[in-house]
N, C-alpha and C positions, 0 to 999 in steps of 0.2 A: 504494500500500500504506500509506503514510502516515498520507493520509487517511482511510481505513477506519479505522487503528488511532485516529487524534482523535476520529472520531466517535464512535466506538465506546464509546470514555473520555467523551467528555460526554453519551451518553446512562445510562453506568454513573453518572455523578455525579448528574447529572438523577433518575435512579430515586432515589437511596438520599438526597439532600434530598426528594423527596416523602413514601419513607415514612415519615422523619423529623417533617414536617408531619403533622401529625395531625389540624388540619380537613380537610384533601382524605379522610380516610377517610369509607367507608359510614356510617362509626357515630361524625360526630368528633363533640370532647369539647364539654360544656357544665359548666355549675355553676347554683346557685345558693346564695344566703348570707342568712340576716336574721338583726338584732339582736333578738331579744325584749325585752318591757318592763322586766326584772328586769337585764338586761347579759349575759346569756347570745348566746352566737354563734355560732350552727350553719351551717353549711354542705354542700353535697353535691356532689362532683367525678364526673360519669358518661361513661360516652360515651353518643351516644343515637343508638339505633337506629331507624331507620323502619321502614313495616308492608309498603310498596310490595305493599300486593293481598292479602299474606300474614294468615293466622286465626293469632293470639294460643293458644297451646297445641295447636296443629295444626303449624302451616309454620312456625313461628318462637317460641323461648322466649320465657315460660316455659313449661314442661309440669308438669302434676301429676305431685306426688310426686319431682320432683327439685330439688337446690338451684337457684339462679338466682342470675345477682353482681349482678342487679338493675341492668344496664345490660348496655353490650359494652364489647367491647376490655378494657382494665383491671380489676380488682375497683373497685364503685364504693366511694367514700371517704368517709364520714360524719365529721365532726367538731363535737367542741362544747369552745366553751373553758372552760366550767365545769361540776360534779356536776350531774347531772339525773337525772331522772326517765321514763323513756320506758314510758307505759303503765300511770304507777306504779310500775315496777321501776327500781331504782339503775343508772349508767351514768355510772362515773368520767369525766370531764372527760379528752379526747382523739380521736389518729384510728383509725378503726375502717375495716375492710373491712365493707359491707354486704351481707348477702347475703337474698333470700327463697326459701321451702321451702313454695310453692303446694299445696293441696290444695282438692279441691272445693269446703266450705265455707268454711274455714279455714287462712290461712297464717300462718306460723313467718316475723321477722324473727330476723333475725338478726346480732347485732356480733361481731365477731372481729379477734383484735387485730395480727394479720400483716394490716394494708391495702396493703402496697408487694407486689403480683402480678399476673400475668398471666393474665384467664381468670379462671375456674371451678377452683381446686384448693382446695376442699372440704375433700375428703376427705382432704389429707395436711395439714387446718392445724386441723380442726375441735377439736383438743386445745385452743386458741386461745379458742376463741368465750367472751366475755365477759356476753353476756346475751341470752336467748330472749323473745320477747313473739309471744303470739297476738294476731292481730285478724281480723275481717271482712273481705272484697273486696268489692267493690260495682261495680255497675254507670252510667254517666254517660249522658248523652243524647244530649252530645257526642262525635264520635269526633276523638282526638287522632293526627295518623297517624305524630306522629316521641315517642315514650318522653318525659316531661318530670317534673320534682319541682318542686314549689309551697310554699314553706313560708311560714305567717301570723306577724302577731308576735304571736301566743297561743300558738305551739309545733306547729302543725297542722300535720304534714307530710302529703302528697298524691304519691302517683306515680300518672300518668296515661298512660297507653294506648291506642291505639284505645277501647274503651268501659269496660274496665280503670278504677277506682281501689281503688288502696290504701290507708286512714289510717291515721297514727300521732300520739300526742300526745306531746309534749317540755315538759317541765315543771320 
C-alpha cells in the first residue's frame, strides 16, 4: 500500500512540473526581439502553435470575424521600449496584449493594454485596447507549419502561417 501511495505522489509531482514546463506544451513559447536603427526594441512573446494537417480558418484559428490572441496559450505580448508608430498611428512605449480581428480582406491588429492573460478574453478587456490598425493579409509561397513572427531592423513585423502572412510597420 505504501508503495502505490509513493508512486502515486511522484507521478502527481511528475504531472504538475510538466505542466509547469511550458516547452513540453502543443503550442510552447517562442519570442522574438530586434533592435531597430533609431534604438527602439521591440519584441514578441507567443506561444506557437503548429498546423499538424489542420486548414488555417477551418480546423484551427484564426477564423473570420473573430478576435484571435494571435498565438496560443497566453495572450501574445508585444513590447517596445520606446513611442512608435505602428502603421503610422501612435503606440506609447510599453507591453501590450496582441490580439488580430481576421476578416476576408482585411484584418484589425490590435494593442490592448491588460497583456498579463490567459486565452482569448477579448471581450471582458476590450475597454483596454490602446490602438487599432488595418492592414492586408497576404499570401507566401512558403508554407510555414509551426505560427512564427519575423521582425526586420526597418520595423517590419511579419507573422507567418502555413501560407498566412501578416504585415505591420513599426516606426
Amino acid at each position: 500500500m505504501k508503495s502505490i501511495l509513493f508512486f502515486a505522489c511522484l507521478f502527481a509531482i511528475a504531472t504538475v512540473q510538466g505542466q509547469r514546463d511550458k516547452s513540453k506544451r502543443p503550442s510552447p513559447p517562442d519570442s522574438v526581439k530586434q533592435t531597430l536603427k533609431n534604438g527602439t526594441t521591440i519584441s514578441i512573446n507567443y506561444s506557437q502553435p503548429s498546423l499538424k494537417g489542420r486548414t488555417i480558418g477551418k480546423d484551427v484559428e484564426p477564423m473570420n470575424g473573430q478576435v484571435w490572441r494571435a498565438g496560443a496559450n497566453e495572450a501574445t505580448i508585444f513590447e517596445v521600449s520606446k513611442d512608435v508608430k505602428v502603421e503610422g498611428q501612435a503606440l506609447p512605449a510599453g507591453k501590450y496584449a496582441l490580439y488580430m480581428l481576421p476578416e476576408e480582406n482585411e484584418w484589425t491588429i490590435i494593442f490592448n493594454k491588460n497583456w498579463s492573460q490567459y486565452g482569448t478574453k477579448y471581450e471582458e478587456n476590450k475597454d483596454q485596447d490602446i490602438l487599432h490598425v488595418k492592414v492586408k493579409p497576404g499570401k507566401t509561397d512558403n508554407s510555414a507549419e509551426k505560427l512564427t513572427y519575423k521582425i526586420d531592423e526597418k520595423g517590419k513585423v511579419n507573422l507567418l502561417w502555413g501560407n498566412l502572412v501578416v504585415k505591420f510597420e513599426v516606426k
